[in-house]
N, C-alpha and C positions, 0 to 999 in steps of 0.2 A: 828441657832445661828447667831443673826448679827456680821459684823465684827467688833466692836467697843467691844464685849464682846471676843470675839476671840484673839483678843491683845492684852487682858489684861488676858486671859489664858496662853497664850507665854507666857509674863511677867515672872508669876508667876512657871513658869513650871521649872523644875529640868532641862529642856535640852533647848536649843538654836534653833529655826528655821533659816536658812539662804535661804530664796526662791529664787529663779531666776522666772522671770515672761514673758513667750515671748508673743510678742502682735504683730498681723499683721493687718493695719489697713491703712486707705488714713490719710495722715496730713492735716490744713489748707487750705494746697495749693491743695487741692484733688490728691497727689500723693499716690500711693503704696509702704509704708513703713513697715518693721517690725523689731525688737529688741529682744535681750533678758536682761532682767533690772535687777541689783541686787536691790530688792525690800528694804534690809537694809539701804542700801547706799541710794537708793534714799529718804526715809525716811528722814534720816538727812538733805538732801538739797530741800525739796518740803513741801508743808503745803498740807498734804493728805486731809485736813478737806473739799478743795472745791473736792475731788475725790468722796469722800464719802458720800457728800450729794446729786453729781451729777451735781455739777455746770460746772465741769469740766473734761473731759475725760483723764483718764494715756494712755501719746502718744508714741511712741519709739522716740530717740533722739538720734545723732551722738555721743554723750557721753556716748550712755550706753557701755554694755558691747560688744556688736555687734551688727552692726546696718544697714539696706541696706534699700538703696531706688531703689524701683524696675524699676522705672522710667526713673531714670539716671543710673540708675547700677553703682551707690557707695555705697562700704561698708568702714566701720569701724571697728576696736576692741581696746579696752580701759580696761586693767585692773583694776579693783576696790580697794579698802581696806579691802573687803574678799572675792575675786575671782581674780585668774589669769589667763589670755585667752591663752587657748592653740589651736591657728589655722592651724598651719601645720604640726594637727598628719592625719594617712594614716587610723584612723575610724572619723575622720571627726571631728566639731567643741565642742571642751571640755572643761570645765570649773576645775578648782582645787582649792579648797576651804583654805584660807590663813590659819586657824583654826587649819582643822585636817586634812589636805592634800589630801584630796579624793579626785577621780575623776566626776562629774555630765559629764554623756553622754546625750545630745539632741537629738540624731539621735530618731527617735519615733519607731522604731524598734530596738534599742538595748534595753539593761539592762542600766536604769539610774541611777546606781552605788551605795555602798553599805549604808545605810540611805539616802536613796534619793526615794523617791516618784515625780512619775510624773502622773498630774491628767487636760486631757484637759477639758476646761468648752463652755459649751451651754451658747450661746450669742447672744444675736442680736445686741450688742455694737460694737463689731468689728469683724471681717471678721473669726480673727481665737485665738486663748488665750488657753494657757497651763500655769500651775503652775510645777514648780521643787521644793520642799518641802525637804529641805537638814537640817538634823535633826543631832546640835552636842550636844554628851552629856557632862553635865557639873559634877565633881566630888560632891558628897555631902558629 
C-alpha cells in the first residue's frame, strides 16, 4: 500500500494514529544526528509532499521531540501538542501521549506500552528508522 493511500485510511478510521518516528542519520553538515519526531506535529509545520516524492529527506531537528547530535554531544527535548517528554524517569526516555495519557517506551527492549506498536524499518536512506504506531481510539 503506498503511503498516500495509507493516510487517507487513518483519515477515515474510527481511531487516531499518533506515531513517533526515530530517525538516525548524518545532517547537511555530514554529522551524526538522530531524533525522535512526533510525525503529527510535524505534519502541520512541514509540506510532506517533497518527502514523499523524494525530493527531500525527513531529517531529526533540535525541535523535535529529542534530539542529539552525536558529533557535538548536544541533545534536546521539546515537548510537542501530543507528546510530553519524560527524560528523567530511572527506565530511560518516555514519551506520554497528551490524548490518553499513555506511556510510549523507546527502550527497543522493553514493552512499547499499551496501543503502541513498535516496527523498525529496512532502509538504505538512513543509518537507522523505527516507527512507534500509538493507536487512540476515538468513541463512535
Amino acid at each position: 500500500m503506498n503511503i498516500c493511500l495509507f493516510l487517507l485510511f487513518i483519515r477515515d478510521c474510527l481511531c487516531v494514529f499518533q506515531s513517533i518516528i526515530f530517525i538516525h542519520d548524518r545532517n547537511s553538515h555530514r554529522q551524526e544526528v538522530s531524533a525522535y519526531i512526533d510525525y503529527a506535529h510535524r505534519l502541520t509545520t512541514d509540506d510532506f509532499e517533497v518527502y514523499f516524492s523524494g525530493k527531500k529527506r525527513l531529517l531529526p531537528r533540535n525541535t523535535d521531540l529529542s534530539f542529539y547530535n552525536w558529533d557535538r554531544n548536544v541533545s534536546t527535548s521539546n515537548s510537542s501538542p501530543n507528546y510530553e517528554v519524560i527524560a528523567e524517569d530511572a527506565s530511560g526516555l518516555l514519551f506520554k501521549n497528551k490524548s490518553d495519557r499513555k506511556i510510549i517506551n523507546v527502550d527497543p527492549k522493553g514493552y512499547p506500552g499499551d496501543n503502541t506498536t513498535r516496527t523498525p524499518v529496512e532502509t538504505d536512506l538512513y543509518f537507522h528508522v523505527v516507527f512507534y504506531d500509538h493507536i487512540i481510539r476515538r468513541g463512535t
